[in-house]
DRENDO-1510 file (C-alpha; in Angstrom, 1 decimal, always signed):
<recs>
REC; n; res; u; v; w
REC; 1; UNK; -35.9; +24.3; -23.1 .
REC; 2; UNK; -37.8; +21.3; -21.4 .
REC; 3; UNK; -35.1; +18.9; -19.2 .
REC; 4; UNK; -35.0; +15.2; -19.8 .
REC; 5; UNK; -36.6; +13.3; -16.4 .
REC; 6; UNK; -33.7; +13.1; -14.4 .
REC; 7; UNK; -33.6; +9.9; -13.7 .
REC; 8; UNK; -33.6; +9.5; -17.5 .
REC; 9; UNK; -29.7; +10.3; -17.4 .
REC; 10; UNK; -28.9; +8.8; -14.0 .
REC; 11; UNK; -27.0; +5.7; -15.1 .
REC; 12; UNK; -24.9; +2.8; -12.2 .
REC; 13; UNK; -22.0; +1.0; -13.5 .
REC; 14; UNK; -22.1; -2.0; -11.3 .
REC; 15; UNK; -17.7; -3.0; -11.9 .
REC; 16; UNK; -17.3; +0.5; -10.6 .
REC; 17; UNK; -15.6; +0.5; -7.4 .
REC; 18; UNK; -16.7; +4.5; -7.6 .
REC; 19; UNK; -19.2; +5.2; -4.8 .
REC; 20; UNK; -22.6; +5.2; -6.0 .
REC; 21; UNK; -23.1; +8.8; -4.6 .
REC; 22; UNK; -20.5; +9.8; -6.7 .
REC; 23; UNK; -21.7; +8.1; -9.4 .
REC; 24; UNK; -25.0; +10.0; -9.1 .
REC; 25; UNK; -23.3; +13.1; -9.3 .
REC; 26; UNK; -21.4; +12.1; -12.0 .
REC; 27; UNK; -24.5; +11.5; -13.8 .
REC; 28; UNK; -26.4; +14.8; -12.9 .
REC; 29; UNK; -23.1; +16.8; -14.1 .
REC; 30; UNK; -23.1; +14.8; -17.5 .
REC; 31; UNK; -26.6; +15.6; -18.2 .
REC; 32; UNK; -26.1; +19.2; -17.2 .
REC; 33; UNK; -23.3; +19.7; -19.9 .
REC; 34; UNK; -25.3; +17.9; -22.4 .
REC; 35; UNK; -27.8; +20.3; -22.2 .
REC; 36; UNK; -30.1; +17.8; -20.8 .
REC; 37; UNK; -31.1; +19.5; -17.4 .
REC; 38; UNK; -31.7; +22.8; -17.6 .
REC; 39; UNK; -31.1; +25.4; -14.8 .
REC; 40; UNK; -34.0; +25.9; -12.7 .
REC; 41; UNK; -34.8; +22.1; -13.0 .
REC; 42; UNK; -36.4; +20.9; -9.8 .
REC; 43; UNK; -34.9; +18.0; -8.4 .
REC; 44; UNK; -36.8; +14.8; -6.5 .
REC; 45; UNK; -36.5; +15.1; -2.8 .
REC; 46; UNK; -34.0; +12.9; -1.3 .
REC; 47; UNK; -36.7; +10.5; -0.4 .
REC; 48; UNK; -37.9; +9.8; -3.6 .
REC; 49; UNK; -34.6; +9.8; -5.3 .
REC; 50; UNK; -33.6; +7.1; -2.7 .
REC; 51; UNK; -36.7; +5.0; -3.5 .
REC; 52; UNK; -36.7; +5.0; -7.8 .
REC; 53; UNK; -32.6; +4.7; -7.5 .
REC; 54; UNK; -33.1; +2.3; -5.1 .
REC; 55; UNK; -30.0; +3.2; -3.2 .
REC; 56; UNK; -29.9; +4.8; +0.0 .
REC; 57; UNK; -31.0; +7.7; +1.6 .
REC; 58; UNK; -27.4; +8.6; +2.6 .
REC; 59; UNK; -26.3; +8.0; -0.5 .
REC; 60; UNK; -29.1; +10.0; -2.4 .
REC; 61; UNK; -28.2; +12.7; +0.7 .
REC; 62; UNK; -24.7; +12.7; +0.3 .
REC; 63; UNK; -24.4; +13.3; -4.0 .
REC; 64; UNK; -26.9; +16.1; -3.6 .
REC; 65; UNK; -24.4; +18.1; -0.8 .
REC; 66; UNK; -21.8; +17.0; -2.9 .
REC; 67; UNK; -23.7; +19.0; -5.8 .
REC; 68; UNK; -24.6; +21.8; -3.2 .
REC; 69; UNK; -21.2; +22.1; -2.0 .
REC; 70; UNK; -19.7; +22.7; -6.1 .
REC; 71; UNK; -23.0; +25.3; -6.4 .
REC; 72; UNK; -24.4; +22.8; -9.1 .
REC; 73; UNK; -27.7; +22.7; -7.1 .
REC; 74; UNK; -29.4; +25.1; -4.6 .
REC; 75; UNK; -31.9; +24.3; -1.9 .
REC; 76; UNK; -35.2; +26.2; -1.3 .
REC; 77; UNK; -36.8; +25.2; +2.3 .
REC; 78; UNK; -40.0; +23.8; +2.4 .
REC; 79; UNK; -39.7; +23.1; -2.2 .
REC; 80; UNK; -36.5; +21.1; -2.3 .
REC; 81; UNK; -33.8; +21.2; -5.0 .
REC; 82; UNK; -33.0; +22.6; -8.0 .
REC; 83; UNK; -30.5; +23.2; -10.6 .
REC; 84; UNK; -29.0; +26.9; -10.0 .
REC; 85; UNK; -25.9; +26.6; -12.1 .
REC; 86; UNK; -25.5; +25.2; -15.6 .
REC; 87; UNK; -22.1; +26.7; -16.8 .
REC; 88; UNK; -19.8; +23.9; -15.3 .
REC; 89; UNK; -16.5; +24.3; -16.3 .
REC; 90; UNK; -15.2; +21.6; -18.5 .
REC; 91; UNK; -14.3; +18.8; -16.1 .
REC; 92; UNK; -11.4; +15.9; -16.6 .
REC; 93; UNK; -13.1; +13.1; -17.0 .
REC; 94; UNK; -10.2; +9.8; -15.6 .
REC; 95; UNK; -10.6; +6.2; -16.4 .
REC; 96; UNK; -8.9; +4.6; -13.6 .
REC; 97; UNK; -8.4; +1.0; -13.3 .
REC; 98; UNK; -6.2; -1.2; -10.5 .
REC; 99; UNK; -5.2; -4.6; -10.6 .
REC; 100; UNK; -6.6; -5.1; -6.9 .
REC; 101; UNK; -7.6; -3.1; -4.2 .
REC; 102; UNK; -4.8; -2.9; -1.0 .
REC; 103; UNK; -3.8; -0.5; +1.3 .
REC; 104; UNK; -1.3; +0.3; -0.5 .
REC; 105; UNK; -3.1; +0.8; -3.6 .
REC; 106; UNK; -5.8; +3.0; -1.4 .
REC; 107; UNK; -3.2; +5.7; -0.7 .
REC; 108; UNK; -2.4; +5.9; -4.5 .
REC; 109; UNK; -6.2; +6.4; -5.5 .
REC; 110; UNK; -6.5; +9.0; -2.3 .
REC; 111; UNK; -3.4; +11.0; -3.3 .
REC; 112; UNK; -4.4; +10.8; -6.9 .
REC; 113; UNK; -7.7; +11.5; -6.6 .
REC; 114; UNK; -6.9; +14.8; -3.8 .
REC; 115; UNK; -4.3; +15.9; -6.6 .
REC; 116; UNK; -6.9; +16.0; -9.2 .
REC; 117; UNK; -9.8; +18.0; -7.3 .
REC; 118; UNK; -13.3; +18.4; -7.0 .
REC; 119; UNK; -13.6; +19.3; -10.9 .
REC; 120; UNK; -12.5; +15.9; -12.1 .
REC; 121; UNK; -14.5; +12.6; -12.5 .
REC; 122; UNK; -13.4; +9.4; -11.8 .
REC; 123; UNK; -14.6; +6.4; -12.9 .
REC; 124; UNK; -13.1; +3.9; -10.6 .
REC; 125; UNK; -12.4; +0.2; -11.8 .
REC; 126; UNK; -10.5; -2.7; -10.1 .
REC; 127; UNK; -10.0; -6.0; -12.3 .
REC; 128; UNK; -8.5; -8.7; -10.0 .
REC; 129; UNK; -5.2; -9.2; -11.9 .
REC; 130; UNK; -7.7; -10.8; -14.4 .
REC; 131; UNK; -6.4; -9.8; -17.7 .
REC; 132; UNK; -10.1; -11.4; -19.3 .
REC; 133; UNK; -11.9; -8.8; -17.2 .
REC; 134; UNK; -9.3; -6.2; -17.8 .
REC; 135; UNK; -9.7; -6.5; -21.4 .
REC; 136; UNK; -13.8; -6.6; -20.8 .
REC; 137; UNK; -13.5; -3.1; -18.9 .
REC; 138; UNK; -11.1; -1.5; -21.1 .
REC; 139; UNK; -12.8; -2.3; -24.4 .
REC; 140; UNK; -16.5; -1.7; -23.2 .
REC; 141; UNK; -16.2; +1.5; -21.4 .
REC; 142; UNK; -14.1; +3.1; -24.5 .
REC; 143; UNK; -16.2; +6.7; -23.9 .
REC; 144; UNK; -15.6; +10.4; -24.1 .
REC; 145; UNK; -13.1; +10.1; -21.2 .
REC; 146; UNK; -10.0; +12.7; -20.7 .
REC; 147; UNK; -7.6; +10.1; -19.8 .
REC; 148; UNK; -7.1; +6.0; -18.9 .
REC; 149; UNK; -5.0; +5.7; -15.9 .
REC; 150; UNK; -3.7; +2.4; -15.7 .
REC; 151; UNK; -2.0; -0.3; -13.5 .
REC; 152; UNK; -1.4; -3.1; -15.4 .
REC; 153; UNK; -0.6; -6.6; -13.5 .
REC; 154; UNK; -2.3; -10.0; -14.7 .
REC; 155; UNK; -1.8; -13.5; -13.6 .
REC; 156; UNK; -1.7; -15.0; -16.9 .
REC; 157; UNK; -2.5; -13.6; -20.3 .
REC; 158; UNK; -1.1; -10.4; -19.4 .
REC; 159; UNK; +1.4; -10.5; -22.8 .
REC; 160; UNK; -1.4; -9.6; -25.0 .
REC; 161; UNK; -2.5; -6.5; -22.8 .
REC; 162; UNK; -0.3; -4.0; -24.9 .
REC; 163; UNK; -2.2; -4.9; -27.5 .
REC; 164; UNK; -5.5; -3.4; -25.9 .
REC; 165; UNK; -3.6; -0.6; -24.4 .
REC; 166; UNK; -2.5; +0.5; -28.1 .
REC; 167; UNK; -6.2; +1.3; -29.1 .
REC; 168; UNK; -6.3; +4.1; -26.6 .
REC; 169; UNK; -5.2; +7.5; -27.8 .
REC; 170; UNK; -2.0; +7.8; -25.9 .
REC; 171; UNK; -1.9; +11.4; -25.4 .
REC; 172; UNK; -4.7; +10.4; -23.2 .
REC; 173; UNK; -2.8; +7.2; -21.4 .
REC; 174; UNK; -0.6; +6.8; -18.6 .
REC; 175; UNK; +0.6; +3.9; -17.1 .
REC; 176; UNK; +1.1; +3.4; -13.5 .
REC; 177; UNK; +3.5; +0.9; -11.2 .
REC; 178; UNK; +5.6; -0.9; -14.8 .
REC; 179; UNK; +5.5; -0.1; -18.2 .
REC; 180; UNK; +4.4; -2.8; -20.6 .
REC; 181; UNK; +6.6; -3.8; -23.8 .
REC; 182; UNK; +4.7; -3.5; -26.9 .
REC; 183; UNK; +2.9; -0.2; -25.8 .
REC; 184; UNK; +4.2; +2.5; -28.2 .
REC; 185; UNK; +3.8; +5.9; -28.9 .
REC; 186; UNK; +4.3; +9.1; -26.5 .
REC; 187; UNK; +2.1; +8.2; -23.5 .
REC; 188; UNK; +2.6; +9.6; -19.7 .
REC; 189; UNK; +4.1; +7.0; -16.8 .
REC; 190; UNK; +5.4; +6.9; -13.4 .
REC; 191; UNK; +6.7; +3.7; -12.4 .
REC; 192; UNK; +8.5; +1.3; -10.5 .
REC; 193; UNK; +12.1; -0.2; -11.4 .
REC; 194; UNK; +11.8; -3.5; -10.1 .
REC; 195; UNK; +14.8; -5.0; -10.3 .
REC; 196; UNK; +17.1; -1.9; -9.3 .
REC; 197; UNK; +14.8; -0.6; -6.3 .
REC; 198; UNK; +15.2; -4.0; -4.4 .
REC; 199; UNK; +19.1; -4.3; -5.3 .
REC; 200; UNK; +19.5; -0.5; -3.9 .
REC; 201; UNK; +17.3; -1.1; -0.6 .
REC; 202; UNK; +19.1; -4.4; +0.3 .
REC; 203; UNK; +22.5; -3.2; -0.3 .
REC; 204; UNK; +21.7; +0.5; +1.6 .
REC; 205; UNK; +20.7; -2.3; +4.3 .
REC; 206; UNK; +23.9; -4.0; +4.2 .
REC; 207; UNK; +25.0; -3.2; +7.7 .
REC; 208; UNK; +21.8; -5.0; +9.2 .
REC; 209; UNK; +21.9; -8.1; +6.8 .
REC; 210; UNK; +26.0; -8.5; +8.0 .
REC; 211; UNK; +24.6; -11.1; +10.7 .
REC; 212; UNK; +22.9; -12.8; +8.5 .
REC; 213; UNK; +24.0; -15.3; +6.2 .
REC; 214; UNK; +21.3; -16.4; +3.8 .
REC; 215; UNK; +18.4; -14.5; +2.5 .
REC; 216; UNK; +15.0; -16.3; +1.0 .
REC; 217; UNK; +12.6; -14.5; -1.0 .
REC; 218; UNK; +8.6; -15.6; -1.2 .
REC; 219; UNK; +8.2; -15.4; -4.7 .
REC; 220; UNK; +5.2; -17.9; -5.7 .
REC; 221; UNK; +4.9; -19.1; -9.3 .
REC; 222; UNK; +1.6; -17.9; -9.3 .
REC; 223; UNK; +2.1; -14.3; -9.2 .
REC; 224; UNK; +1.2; -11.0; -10.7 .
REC; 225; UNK; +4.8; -9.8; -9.2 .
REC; 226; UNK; +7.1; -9.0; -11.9 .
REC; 227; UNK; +10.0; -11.2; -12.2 .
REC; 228; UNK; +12.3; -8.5; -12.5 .
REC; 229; UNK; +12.3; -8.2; -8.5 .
REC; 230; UNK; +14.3; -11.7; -8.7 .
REC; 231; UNK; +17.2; -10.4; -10.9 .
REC; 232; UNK; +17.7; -7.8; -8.5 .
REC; 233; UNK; +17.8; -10.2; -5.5 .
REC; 234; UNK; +19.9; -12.7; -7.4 .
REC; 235; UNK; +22.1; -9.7; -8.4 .
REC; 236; UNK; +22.7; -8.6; -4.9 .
REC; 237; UNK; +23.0; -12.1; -3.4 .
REC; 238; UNK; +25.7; -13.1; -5.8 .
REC; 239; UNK; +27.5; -9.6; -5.8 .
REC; 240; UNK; +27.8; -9.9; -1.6 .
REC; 241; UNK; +28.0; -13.6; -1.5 .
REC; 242; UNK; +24.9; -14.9; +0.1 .
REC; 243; UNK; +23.4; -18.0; +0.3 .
REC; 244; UNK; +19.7; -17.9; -1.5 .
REC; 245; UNK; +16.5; -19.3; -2.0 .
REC; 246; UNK; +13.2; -18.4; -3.9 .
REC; 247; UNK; +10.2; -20.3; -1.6 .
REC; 248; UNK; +7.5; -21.1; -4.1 .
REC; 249; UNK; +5.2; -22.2; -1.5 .
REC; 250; UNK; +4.5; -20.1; +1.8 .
REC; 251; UNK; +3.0; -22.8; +3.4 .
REC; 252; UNK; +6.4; -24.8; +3.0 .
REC; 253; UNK; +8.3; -22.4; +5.1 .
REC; 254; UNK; +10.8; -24.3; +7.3 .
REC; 255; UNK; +12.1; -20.9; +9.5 .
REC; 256; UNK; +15.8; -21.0; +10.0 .
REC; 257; UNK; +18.6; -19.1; +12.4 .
REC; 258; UNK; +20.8; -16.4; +10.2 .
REC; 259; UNK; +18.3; -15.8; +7.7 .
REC; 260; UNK; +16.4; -13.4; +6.5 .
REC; 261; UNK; +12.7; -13.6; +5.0 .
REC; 262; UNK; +11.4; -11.0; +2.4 .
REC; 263; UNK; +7.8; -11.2; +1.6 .
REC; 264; UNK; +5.8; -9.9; -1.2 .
REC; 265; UNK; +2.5; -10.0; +0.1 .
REC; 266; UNK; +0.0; -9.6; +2.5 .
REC; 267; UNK; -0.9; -13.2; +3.0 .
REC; 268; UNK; +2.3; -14.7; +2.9 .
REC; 269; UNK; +3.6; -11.7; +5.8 .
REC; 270; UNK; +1.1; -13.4; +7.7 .
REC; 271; UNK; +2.2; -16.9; +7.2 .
REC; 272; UNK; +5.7; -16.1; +7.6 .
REC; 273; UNK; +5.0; -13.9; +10.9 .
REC; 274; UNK; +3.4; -17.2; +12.3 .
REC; 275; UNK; +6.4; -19.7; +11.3 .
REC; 276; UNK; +8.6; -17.2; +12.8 .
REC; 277; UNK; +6.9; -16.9; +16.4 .
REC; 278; UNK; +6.6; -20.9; +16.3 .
REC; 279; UNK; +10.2; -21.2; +15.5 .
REC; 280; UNK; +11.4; -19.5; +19.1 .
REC; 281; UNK; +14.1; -17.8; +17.1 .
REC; 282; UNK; +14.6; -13.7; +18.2 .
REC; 283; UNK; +13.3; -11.6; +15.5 .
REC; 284; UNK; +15.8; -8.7; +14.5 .
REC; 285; UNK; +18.7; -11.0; +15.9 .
REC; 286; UNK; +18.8; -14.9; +14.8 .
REC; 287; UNK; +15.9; -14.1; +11.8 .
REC; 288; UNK; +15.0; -11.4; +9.9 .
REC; 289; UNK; +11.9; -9.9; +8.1 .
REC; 290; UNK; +11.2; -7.6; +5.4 .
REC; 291; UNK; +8.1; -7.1; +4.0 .
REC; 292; UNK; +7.3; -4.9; +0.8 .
REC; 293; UNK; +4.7; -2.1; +0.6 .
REC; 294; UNK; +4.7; +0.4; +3.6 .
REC; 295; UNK; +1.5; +0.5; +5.4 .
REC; 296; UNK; +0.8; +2.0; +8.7 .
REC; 297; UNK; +0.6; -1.3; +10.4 .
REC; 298; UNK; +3.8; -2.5; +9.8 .
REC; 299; UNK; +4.8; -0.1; +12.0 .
REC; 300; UNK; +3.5; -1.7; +14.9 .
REC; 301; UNK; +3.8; -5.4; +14.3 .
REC; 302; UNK; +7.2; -7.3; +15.9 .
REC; 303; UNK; +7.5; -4.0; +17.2 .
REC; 304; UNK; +8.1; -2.7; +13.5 .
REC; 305; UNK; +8.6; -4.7; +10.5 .
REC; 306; UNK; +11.4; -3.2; +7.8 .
REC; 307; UNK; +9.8; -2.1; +4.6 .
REC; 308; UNK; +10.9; -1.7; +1.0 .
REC; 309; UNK; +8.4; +0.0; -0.6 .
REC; 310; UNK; +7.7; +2.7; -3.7 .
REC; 311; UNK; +6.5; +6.2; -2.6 .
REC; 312; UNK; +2.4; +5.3; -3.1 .
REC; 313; UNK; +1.1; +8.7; -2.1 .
REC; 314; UNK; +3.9; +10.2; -4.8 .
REC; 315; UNK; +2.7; +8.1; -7.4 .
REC; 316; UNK; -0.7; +9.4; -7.4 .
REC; 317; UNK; -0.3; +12.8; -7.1 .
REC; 318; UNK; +2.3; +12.7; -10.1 .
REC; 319; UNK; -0.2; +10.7; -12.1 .
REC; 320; UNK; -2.4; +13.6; -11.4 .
REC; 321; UNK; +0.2; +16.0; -12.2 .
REC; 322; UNK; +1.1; +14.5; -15.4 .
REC; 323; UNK; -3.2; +14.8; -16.1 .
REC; 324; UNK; -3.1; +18.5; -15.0 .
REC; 325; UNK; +0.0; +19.4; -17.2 .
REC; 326; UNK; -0.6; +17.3; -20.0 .
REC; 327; UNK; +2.5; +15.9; -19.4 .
REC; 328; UNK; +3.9; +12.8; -21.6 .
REC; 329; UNK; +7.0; +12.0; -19.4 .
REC; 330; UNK; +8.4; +8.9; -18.1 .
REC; 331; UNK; +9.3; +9.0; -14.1 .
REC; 332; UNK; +10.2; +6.8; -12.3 .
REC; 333; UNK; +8.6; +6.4; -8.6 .
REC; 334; UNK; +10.7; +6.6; -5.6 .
REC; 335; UNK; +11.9; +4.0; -3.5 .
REC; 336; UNK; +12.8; +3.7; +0.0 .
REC; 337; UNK; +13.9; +1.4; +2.6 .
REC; 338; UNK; +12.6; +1.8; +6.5 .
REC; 339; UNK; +14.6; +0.2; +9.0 .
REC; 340; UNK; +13.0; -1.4; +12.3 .
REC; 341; UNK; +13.6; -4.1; +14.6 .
REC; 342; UNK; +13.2; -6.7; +12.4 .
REC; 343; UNK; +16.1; -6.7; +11.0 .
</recs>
């Protein structure tokens, strides 16, 4: 059998957020169990592979110890590479696609993607909360792929994104973070229950809130955020009679004594955080903050910022799980509330 050149099968997909080393393996591996590169096939040194991929010597470097390291390829010193092993196992191929890259976000891809192990290959896709480029992805890149993982959150337009979803086989879907009305059939999913998980945190923080009086949430209109988090913190409000408020606009933020401030996002934290040290008031005494998604940092900020926030790293490994096992189940994630001093 005569191989294909190699860099006949060597394909980049530039909206792929997955590193272009891995990419390249990605490619070689394809080829391989296409019967397209035959064992014994001698590969381009890493200088030359670098210089017609134009990409970079570490990366061409890096896929090609990445390929040594799985015993795809074997190195001879003083002739290079070549292909030493052409029975590869049948690997999971994973459409994943996020609505935005966060820290957050990064510990579900990194639990998901450790779960899953080396014989898996995952194409990586983030598309901005843009359900156009969502749709653009999804549609296009409709390939021989194991399974679509998916988080789906859109700014606007979002309401027809079940529609796209239901052209995927759904023994090879799973949703991640919410599921989507309209998406039908027996499909995988771990996910977050919006408007319980903040009811349950502020009421397990009940004893902290007591010096408190009102509670304002920053909830702009123009948000991916499901809406569902407001029932639950109208719900709790009204159940342990609190004064409340939904601020639309971060920038508007007038900081006041016996209140506490919980914040969505990154941006607005910071906002807040800056209102708050210009107001004078104590944090943790005459104002309070919570902020969701637990990231390390929060830790440290105001000497500790209280969190409510799903369990990332759990979410991606039972995501990975659910792949493993060919498991159609519906979980939801878990939820917890971290107490620190400021509240």
């Amino acid at each position: 059998m005569v191989s294909e050149n190699i860099y006949s099968v060597i394909t980049f997909d530039d909206y792929s957020v997955t590193p272009k080393y891995l990419q390249l393996v990605n490619s070689i591996l394809k080829g391989i169990e296409e019967g397209k590169i035959d064992k014994g096939y001698i590969l381009p040194s890493i200088n030359n592979l670098s210089y017609e991929l134009d990409v970079s010597r570490n990366t061409a470097e890096k896929a090609y110890k990445h390929l040594k390291l799985i015993g795809v390829i074997r190195s001879v010193p003083g002739k290079g590479y070549f292909i030493s092993k052409t029975e590869i196992k049948q690997q999971t191929k994973v459409f994943l696609i996020f609505n935005k890259l966060s820290v957050h976000k990064k510990l579900v891809y990194d639990s998901f993607a450790r779960a899953l192990g080396e014989n898996a290959i995952i194409d990586f896709y983030i598309y901005n909360n843009d359900f156009a480029l969502f749709k653009k992805l999804v549609v296009e890149r409709k390939t021989d792929y194991s399974y679509y993982v998916i988080i789906p959150h859109f700014l606007e337009g979002g309401e027809k994104a079940y529609e796209i979803i239901n052209t995927i086989p759904k023994e090879k879907l799973i949703l991640m973070s919410q599921l989507l009305s309209g998406v039908d059939g027996s499909y995988g999913a771990i996910y977050e229950d919006f408007e319980g998980d903040i009811y349950k945190a502020l009421r397990e923080a009940i004893e902290k809130l007591k010096k408190y009086r009102k509670l304002k949430i920053i909830f702009p209109e123009y948000t991916y955020h499901s809406r569902a988090i407001l029932n639950g913190f109208y719900r709790f409000c009204q159940e342990y009679a609190y004064e409340y408020e939904v601020i639309k606009k971060p920038q508007s933020i007038n900081v006041t004594d016996e209140t506490v401030y919980i914040s969505l996002m990154e941006d607005d934290l910071v906002t807040l955080i800056k209102k708050v040290l210009e107001s004078k008031l104590k944090v943790g005494q005459q104002v309070g903050i919570i902020s969701y998604n637990e990231t390390p940092i929060k830790q440290i900020i105001l000497d500790g910022i209280t969190t409510i926030s799903a369990d990332f790293k759990f979410m991606g490994e039972k995501a990975a799980q659910m792949i493993l096992e060919r498991s159609t189940e519906h979980i939801i994630a878990p939820f917890y509330l971290t107490l620190r001093s400021s509240l």
